[in-house]
C-alpha positions as CSV (number, residue, x, y, z in Angstrom):
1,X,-0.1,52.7,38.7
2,X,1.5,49.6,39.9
3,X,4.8,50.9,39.5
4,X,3.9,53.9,41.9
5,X,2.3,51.6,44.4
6,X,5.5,49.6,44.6
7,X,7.4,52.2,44.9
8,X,5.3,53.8,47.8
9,X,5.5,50.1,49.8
10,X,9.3,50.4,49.4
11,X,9.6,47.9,46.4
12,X,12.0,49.8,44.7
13,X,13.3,46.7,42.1
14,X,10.1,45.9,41.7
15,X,8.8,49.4,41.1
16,X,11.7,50.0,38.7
17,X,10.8,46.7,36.8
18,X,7.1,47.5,36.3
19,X,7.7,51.1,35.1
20,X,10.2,50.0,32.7
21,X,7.9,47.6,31.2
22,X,5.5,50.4,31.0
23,X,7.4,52.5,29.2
24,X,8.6,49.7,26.6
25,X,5.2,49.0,26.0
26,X,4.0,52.5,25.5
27,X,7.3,53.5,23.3
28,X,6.0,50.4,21.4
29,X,2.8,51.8,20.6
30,X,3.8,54.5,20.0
31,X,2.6,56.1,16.1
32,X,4.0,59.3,15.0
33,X,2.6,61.6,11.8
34,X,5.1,61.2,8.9
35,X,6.1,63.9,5.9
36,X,5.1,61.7,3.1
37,X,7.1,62.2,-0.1
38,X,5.1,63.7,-2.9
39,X,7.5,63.1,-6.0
40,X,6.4,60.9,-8.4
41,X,7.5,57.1,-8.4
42,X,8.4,57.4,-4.9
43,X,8.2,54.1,-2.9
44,X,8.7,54.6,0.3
45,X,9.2,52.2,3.3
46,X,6.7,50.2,5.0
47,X,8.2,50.5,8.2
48,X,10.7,52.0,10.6
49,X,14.2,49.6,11.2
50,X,17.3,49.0,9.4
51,X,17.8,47.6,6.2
52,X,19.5,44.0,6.3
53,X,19.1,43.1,2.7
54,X,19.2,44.5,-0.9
55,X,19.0,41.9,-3.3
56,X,17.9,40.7,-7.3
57,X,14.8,38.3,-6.9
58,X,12.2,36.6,-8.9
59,X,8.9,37.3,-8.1
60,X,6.2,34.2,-10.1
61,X,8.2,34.1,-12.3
62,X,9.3,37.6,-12.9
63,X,12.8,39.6,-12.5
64,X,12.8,42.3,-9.6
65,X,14.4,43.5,-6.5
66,X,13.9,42.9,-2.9
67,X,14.5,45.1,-0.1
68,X,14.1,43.6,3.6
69,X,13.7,45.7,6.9
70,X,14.4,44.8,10.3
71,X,12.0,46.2,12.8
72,X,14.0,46.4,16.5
73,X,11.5,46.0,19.6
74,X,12.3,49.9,19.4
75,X,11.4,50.7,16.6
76,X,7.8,51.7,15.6
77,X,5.7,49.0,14.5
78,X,2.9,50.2,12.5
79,X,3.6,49.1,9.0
80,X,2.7,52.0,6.0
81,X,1.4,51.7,2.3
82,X,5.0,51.8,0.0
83,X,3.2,53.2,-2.9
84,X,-0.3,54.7,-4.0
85,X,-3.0,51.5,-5.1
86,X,-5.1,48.8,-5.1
87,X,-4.4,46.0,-2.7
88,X,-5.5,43.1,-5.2
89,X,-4.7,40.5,-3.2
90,X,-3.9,39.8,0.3
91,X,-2.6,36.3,1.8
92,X,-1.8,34.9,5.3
93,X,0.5,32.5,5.8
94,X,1.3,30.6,8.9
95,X,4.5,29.7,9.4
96,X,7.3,29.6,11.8
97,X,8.9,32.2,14.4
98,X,12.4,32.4,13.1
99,X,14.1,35.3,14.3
100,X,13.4,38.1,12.1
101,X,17.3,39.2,11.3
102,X,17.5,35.7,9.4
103,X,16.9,35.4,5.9
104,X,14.9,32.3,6.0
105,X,12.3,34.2,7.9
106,X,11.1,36.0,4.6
107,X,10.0,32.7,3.5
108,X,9.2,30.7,6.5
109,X,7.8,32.4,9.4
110,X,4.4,33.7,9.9
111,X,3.4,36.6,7.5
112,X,0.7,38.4,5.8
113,X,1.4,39.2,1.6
114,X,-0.2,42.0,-0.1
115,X,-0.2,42.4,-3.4
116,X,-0.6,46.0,-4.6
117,X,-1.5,47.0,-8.0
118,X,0.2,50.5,-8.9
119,X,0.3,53.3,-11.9
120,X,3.8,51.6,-12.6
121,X,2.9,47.8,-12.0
122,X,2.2,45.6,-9.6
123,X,4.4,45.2,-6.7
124,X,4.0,42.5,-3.1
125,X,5.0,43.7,0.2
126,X,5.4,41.6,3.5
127,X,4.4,41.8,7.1
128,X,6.7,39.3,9.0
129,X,6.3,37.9,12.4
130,X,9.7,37.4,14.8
131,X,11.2,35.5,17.6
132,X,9.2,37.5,20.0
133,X,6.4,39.3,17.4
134,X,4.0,36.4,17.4
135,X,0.9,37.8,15.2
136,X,0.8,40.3,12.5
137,X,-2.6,42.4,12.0
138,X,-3.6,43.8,8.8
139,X,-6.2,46.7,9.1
140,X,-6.9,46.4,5.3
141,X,-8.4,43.4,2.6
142,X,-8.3,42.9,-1.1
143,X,-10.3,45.3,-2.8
144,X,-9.3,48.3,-1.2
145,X,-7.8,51.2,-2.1
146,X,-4.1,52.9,-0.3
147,X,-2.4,56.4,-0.2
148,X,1.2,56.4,-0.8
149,X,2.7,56.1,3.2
150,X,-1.0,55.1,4.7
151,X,-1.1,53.4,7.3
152,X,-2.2,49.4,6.9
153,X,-1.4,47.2,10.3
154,X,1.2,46.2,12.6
155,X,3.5,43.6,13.5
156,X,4.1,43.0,17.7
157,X,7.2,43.6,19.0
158,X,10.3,42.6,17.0
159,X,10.1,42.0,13.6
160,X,10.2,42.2,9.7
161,X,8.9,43.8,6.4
162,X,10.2,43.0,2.8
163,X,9.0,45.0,-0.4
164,X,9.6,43.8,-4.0
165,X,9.8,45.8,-6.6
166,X,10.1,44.6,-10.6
167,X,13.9,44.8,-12.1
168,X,13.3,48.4,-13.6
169,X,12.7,49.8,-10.1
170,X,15.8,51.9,-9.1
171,X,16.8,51.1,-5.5
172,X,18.2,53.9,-3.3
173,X,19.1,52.1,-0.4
174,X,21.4,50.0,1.3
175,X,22.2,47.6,3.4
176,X,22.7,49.1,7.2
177,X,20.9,52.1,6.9
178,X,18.1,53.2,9.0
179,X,14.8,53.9,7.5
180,X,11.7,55.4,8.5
181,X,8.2,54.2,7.7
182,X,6.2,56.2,5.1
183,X,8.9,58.8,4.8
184,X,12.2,57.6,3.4
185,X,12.3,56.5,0.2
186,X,13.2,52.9,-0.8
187,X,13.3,53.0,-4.9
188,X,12.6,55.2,-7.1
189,X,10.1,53.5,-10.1
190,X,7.7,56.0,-12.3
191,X,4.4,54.9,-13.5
192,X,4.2,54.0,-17.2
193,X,2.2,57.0,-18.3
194,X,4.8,58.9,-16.7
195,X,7.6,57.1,-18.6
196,X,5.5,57.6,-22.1
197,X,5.1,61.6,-21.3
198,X,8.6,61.8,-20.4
199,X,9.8,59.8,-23.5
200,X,7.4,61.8,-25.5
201,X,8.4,65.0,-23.9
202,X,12.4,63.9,-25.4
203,X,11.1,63.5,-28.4
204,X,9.3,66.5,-28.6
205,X,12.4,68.6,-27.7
206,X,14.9,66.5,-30.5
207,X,12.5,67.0,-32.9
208,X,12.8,70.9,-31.8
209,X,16.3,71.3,-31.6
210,X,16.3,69.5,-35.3
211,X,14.2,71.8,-37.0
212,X,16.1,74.9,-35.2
213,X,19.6,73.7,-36.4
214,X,18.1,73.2,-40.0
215,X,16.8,76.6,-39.9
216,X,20.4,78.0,-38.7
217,X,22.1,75.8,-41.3
């Protein structure tokens, strides 16, 4: 409205400038409906950006991967579930307002940790705050119960996510691609009763293809 205004009194900078910032903040806001994968092990990413890292990292004391995000002031900033669980924990942590393209940030800068317990394990996942995102909001607490791709806060303009993963997680990304939140697929990491049927399934069919070759022979 002010833009219009402006632009009716002849402001025509001014009008261009408001409008602009109208449209940046909208666009920011913005929150489209995502195709959420349905295959099995599937974890997908918790946010829309580029990936700037892909690397082997402990985790308390345990071997795993971590895969870190980059969220543009673009980019859509609602921040998704990367698998199907139980939040079990989830910590804020103060911190600093590095920018969010630096690795330190992970560590240092203002972020909220969940810690989600899934059919396959339990894996963390970070919202991080930015040079110019200065708050992160979490619409969800310990205790509670996600969907695969559902939606669980935001992060203000420019900013971060990381998700770790244990070591027998197979990561299908790398570094410099674009991802979208809840729809592309990060890693790939079945649940254990999944692995069990599968390995029982194998098996199954040696044990098969044994007693049909000793019946030929």
């Amino acid at each position: 409205m002010l833009g219009v205004v402006a632009y009716l009194l002849h402001w025509t900078l001014a009008a261009a400038v408001l409008v602009f910032l109208a449209l940046f903040v909208f666009s920011f806001f913005l929150d489209p409906e995502r195709v959420i994968p349905a295959e099995p092990g599937a974890v997908v990413s918790p946010g829309d950006g580029r990936v700037v890292v892909v690397t082997e990292e402990e985790n308390a004391g345990r071997a795993g991967k971590r895969v870190s995000i980059f969220l543009a002031v673009w980019n859509v900033h609602v921040n998704r579930s990367p698998a199907a669980g139980t939040i079990t924990k989830m910590e804020y942590r103060p911190g600093k307002f590095l920018a969010a393209t630096r690795e330190r940030s992970s560590v240092e800068n203002e972020q909220n940790v969940f810690t989600l317990s899934t059919d396959a394990g339990e894996m963390v996942f970070k919202q991080i705050a930015g040079l110019i995102a200065r708050r992160v909001v979490s619409w969800k607490k310990a205790g509670e119960k996600v969907a695969r791709g559902e939606r669980l806060g935001l992060v203000r303009f420019g900013s971060r996510v990381d998700v770790w993963v244990p070591s027998e997680a197979e990561i299908l990304v790398r570094v410099g691609e674009n991802v979208k939140g809840g729809s592309s697929v990060l890693a790939q990491w079945p649940a254990k009763s999944t692995v069990g049927k599968l390995g029982a399934v194998s098996a199954a069919e040696t044990d098969a293809n044994l007693t049909a070759m000793g019946k030929q022979s």
